[in-house]
C-alpha positions as CSV (number, residue, x, y, z in Angstrom):
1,X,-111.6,-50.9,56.0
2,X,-113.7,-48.7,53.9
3,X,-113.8,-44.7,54.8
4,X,-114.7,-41.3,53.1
5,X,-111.8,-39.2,51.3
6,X,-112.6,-35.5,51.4
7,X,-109.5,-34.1,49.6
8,X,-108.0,-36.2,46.4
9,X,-104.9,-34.9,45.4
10,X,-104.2,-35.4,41.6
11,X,-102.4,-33.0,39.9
12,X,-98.3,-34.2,39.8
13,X,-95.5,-31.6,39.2
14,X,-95.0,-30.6,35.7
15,X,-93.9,-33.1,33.5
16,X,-90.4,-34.2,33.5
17,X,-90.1,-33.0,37.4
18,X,-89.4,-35.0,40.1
19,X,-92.7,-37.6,41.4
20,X,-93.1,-40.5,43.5
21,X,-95.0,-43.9,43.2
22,X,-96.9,-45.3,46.2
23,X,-93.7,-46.5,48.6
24,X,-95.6,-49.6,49.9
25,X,-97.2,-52.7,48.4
26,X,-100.8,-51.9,49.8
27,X,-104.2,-50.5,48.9
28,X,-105.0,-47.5,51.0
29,X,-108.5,-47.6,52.4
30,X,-108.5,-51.2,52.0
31,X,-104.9,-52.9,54.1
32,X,-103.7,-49.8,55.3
33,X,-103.9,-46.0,55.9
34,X,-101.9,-43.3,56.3
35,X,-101.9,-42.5,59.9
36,X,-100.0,-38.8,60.1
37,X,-99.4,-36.7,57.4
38,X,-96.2,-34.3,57.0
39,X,-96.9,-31.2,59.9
40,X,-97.4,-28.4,57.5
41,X,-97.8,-25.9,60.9
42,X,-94.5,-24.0,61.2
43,X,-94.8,-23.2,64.7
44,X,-95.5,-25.2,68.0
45,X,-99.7,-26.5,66.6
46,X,-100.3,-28.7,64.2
47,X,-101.8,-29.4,60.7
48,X,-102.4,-31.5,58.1
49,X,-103.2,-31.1,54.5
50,X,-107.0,-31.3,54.8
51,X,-106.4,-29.3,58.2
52,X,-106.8,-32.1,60.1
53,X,-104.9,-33.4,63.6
54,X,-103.6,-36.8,61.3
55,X,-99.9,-35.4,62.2
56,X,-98.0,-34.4,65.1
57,X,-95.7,-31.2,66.1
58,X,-92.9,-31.0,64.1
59,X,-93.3,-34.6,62.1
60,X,-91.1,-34.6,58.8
61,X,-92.5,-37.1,56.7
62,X,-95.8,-39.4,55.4
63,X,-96.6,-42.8,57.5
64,X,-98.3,-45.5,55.9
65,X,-99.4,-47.5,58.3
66,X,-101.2,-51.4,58.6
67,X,-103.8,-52.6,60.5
68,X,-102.1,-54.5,63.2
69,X,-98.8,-57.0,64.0
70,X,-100.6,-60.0,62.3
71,X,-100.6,-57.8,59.3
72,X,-97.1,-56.7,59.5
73,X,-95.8,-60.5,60.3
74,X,-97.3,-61.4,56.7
75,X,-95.0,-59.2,55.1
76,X,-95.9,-55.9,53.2
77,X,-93.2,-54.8,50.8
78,X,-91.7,-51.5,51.1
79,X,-91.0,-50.3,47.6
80,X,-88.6,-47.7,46.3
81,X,-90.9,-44.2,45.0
82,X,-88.8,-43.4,42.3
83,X,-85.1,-44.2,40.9
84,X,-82.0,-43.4,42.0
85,X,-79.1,-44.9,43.7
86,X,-78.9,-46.5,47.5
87,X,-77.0,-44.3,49.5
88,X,-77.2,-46.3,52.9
89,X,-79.1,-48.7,55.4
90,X,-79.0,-50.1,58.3
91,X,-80.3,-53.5,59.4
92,X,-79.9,-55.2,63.0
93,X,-83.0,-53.2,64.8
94,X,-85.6,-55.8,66.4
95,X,-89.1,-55.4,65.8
96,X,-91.0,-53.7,69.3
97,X,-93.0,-50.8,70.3
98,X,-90.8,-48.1,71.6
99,X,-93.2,-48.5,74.7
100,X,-92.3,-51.8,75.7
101,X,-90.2,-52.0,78.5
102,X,-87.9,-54.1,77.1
103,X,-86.9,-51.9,73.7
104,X,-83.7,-51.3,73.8
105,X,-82.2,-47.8,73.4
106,X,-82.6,-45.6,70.5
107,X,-79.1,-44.1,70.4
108,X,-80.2,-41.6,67.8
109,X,-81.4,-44.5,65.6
110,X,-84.9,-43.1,65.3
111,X,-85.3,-44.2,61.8
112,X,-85.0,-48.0,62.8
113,X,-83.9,-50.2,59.8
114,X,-84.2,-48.2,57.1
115,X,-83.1,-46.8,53.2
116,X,-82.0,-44.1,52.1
117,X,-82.0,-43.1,48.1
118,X,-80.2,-40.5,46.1
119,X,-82.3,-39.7,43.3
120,X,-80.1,-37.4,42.0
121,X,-80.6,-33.1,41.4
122,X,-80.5,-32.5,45.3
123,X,-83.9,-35.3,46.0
124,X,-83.5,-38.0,48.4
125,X,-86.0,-40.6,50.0
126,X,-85.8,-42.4,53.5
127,X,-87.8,-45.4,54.0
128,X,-88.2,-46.2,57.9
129,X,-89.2,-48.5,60.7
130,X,-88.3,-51.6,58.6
131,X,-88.5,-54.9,59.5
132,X,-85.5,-56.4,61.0
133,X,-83.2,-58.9,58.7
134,X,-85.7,-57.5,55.9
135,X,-83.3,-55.0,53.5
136,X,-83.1,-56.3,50.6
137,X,-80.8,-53.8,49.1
138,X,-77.2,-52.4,49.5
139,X,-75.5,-49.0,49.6
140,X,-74.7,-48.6,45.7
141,X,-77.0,-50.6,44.3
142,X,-79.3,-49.0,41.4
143,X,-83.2,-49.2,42.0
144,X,-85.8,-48.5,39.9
145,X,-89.5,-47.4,41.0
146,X,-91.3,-50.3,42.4
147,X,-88.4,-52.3,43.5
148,X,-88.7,-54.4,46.7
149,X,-86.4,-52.6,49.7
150,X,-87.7,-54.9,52.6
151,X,-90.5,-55.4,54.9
152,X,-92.5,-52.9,56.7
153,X,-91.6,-53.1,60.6
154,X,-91.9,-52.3,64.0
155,X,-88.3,-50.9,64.7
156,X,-86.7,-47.6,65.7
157,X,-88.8,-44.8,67.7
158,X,-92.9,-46.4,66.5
159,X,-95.5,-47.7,68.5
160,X,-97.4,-49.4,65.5
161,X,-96.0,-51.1,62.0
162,X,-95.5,-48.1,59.7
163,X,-93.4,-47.2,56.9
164,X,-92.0,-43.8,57.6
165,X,-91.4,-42.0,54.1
166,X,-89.4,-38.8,53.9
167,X,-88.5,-36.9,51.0
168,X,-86.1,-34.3,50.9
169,X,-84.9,-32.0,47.6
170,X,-81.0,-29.8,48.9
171,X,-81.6,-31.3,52.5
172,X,-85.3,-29.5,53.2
173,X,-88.2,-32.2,54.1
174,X,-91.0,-31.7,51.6
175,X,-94.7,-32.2,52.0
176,X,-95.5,-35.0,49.0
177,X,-99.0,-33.9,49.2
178,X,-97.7,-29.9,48.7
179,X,-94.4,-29.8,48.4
180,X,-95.1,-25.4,47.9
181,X,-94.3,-24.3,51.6
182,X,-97.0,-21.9,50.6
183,X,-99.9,-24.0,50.2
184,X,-102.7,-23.6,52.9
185,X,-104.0,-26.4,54.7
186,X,-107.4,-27.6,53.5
187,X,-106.6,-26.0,49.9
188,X,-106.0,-28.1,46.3
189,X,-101.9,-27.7,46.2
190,X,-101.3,-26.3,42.6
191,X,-99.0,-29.8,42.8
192,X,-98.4,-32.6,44.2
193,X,-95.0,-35.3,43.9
194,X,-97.3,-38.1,43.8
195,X,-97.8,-40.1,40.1
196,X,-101.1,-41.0,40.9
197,X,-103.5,-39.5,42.9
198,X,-104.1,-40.1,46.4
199,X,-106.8,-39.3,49.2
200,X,-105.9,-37.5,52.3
201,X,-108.5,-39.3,54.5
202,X,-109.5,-38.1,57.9
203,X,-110.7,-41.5,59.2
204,X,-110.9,-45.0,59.0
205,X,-111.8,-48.3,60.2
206,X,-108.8,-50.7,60.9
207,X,-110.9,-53.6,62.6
208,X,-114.1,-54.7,63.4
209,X,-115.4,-58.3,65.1
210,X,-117.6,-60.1,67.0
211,X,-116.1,-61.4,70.5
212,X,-117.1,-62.8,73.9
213,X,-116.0,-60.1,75.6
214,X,-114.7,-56.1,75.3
215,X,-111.4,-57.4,74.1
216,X,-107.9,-56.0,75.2
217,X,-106.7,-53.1,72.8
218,X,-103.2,-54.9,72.3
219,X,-105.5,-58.0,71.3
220,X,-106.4,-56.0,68.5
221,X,-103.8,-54.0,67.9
222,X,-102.1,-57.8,67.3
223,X,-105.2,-58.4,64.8
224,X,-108.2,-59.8,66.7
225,X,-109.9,-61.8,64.2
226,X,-113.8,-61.9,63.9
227,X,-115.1,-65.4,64.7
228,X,-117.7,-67.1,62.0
229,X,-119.7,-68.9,64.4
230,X,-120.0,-68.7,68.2
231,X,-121.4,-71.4,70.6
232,X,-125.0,-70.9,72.0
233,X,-123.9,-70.5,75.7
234,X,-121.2,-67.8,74.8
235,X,-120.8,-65.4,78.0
236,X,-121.3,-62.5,75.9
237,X,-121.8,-61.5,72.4
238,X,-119.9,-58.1,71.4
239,X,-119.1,-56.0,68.8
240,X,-115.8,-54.2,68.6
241,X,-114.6,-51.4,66.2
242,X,-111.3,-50.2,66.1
243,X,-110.5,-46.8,64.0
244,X,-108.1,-43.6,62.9
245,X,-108.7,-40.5,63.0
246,X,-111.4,-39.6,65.8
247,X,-112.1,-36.2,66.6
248,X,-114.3,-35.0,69.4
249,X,-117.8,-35.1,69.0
250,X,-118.0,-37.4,66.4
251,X,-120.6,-40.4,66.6
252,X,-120.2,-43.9,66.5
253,X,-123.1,-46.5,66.2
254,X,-122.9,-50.1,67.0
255,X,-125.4,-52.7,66.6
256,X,-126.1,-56.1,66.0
257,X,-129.2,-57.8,65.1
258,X,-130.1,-61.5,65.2
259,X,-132.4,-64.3,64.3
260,X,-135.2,-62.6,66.2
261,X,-134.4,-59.0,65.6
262,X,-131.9,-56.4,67.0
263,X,-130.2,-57.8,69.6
264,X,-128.4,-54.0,70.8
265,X,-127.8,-50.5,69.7
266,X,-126.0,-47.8,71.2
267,X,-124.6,-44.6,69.2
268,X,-121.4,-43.2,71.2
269,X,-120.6,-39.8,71.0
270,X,-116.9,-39.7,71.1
271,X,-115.3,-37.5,73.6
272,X,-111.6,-36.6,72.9
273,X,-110.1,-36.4,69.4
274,X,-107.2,-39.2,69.0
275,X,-104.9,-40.6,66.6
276,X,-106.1,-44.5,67.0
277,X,-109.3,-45.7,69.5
278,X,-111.7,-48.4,69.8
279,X,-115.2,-49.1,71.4
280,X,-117.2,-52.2,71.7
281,X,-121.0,-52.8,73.4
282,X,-122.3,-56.1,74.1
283,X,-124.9,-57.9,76.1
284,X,-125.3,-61.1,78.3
285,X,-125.9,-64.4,77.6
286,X,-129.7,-64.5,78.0
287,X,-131.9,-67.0,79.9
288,X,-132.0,-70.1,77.4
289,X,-128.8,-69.4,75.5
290,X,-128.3,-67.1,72.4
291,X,-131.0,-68.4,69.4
292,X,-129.7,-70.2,66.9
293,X,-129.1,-68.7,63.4
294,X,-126.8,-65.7,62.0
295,X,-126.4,-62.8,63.2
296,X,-125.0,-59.5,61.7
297,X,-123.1,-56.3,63.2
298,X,-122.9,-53.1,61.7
299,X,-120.6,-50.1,63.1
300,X,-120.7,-46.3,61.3
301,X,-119.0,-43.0,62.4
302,X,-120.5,-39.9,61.4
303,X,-118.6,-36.3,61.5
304,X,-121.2,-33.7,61.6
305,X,-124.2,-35.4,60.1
306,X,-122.0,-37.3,57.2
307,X,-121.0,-40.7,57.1
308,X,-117.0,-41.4,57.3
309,X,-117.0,-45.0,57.3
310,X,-119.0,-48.1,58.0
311,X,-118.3,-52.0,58.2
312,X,-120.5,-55.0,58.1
313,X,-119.7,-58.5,59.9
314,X,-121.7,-61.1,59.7
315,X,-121.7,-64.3,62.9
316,X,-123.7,-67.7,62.8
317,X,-124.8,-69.3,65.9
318,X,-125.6,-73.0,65.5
C-alpha cells in the first residue's frame, strides 16, 4: 500500500507535556491506514486536519485501520500510547460487522472490547473495537508505552477491523493531530501529542490483484489474495484495486500488459467521494487461450493532475 502524505505533522507538545506513541503494532502506509480522523467541524459538516472528508459528523477519536479480516485474524497488537494505570475493560464482544444481520445488540457498548488508561493530570486513553478473548490487561494494572493490550478487532458499533483511539485531558476528547481547538483545518498545528511524526494521508491503496472475475467486495474486504500464475484457458483476466479515501473526480487507471503487449487500459474518473471503494476492468479469454508468459498490472489515482498512489502486481501464465 504505498500513497502520498500532504501534511506531516512533527512538532510534539513542549517537552515534559503530555505525548503519545503509535497505539498499534503497524506501519502506516504499508499494513494499515488511518481511515477517519478526529471531526474537527463543530457543527453538523465535517473536517479533517488536512480538510479532508477522512472523518465523519461528530467522530471523537483517531481510527487505525487494516486492510481486511485476513489481516485482522493474524493478529495486530494494540499497544498502550503512553503510561499510566488501567482504569477498565471489557471483554466478551464477538468479532462482526455491525451490519450483519446476525450482530447482536449494542446496548450502549459502542466501544466493543476495549481499554481504558488513566494517565494521570486529568489525560485518559480508550482503545476500541478489540478483538474478542484478546485483553491482555486488567483494571489496575501498571502499563508502560508500547505494552501489548490485545488484538485489534471487529467488535462493538465498526464495519471494518479498526482500533478506535480516543484521548481525553478533564473529560474533553482531543484532536492528537491538534489537540488547540483553535487550529484550522489544513494548517501546521503549532503542536501535536504525537512522539513521532505522522502523515495525515488523504488516500491509499488497501489491495490490488489479479482475478478471473470482478470479485465480490466482501471477497476483498476478507483479503482477496493476488494469484502468481493463472491457467491459459482462465474465463477472464482482471485487475482489481481496492482504496481509501476517494473523492469525486479523481482518476483511476488500470492496465495490464502481457507477453505481447498491453493487454487493456481504461482510466476511471471516479464519481462520488467515499470513505472505502474498489474498481476492477478485465477482458475475455481470447480465441486460442491467454499467451503464455508474465504478465504485469499497474493501478494509479491521480487528484488533480498529481499522483496519490500507485501499485504494481506482477501474474505468469504458463
Amino acid at each position: 500500500m504505498r500513497h502520498a502524505a500532504i501534511l506531516t505533522l512533527a512538532l510534539a507538545f513542549p517537552a515534559g507535556a503530555f505525548e503519545l506513541a503509535q497505539p498499534i503494532a503497524c506501519t502506516l502506509g504499508t499494513d494499515c491506514h488511518i481511515q477517519n480522523y478526529f471531526d474537527r467541524d463543530p457543527g453538523p459538516g465535517t473536517a479533517d486536519i488536512g480538510c479532508g472528508h477522512l472523518t465523519y459528523d461528530g467522530h471523537d477519536g483517531t481510527d487505525f485501520a487494516l486492510p481486511s479480516l485476513a489481516a485482522m485474524e493474524r493478529g495486530v497488537d494494540v499497544l498502550a500510547a503512553a503510561p499510566g494505570t488501567v482504569r477498565g475493560i471489557r471483554d466478551g464482544m464477538p468479532d462482526i460487522s455491525i451490519s450483519d444481520p446476525a450482530a447482536p445488540p449494542l446496548q450502549g457498548r459502542d466501544c466493543g472490547n476495549g481499554v481504558a488508561i488513566d494517565h494521570g493530570d486529568g489525560w485518559e486513553t480508550q482503545y476500541c473495537h478489540l478483538k474478542q478473548g484478546s485483553i491482555a490487561v486488567q483494571p489496575g494494572d501498571r502499563v508502560e508505552t508500547g505494552q501489548r493490550l490485545g488484538l485489534v478487532g471487529l467488535s462493538g458499533n465498526t464495519e471494518f477491523p479498526h482500533l478506535h483511539l480516543a484521548i481525553r485531558k478533564d473529560g474533553t476528547e482531543l484532536d492528537p493531530f491538534a489537540p488547540e481547538a483553535s487550529t484550522a483545518c489544513g494548517t501546521t498545528p503549532p503542536a501535536t501529542l504525537w512522539s513521532a511524526p505522522l502523515a495525515h494521508d488523504p488516500f491509499g491503496f488497501t489491495g490490488a490483484g489479479f482475478f478471473t472475475a470482478v470479485p465480490e467486495w466482501d471477497a476483498i474486504k476478507a483479503g482477496l489474495p493476488s494469484p502468481a500464475t493463472l491457467p491459459a484457458d482462465a474465463p477472464a483476466l482482471v485487475i482489481w484495486a481496492a482504496y481509501f479515501g476517494p473523492r469525486q473526480g479523481d482518476a483511476l487507471t488500470l492496465a495490464i500488459t502481457g507477453p505481447q503487449g498491453e493487454v487493456i487500459r481504461q482510466t476511471i474518473t471516479i464519481d462520488r467521494t467515499q470513505a472505502q471503494a474498489f474498481r476492477a476492468i478485465g477482458k475475455r479469454l481470447p480465441p486460442g487461450g491467454w499467451p503464455a508468459g508474465d504478465y504485469k498490472g499497474e493501478v494509479v489515482m491521480h487528484r488533480g493532475g498529481a499522483e496519490l498512489g500507485r501499485e504494481a502486481l506482477t501474474l505468469t501464465i504458463p
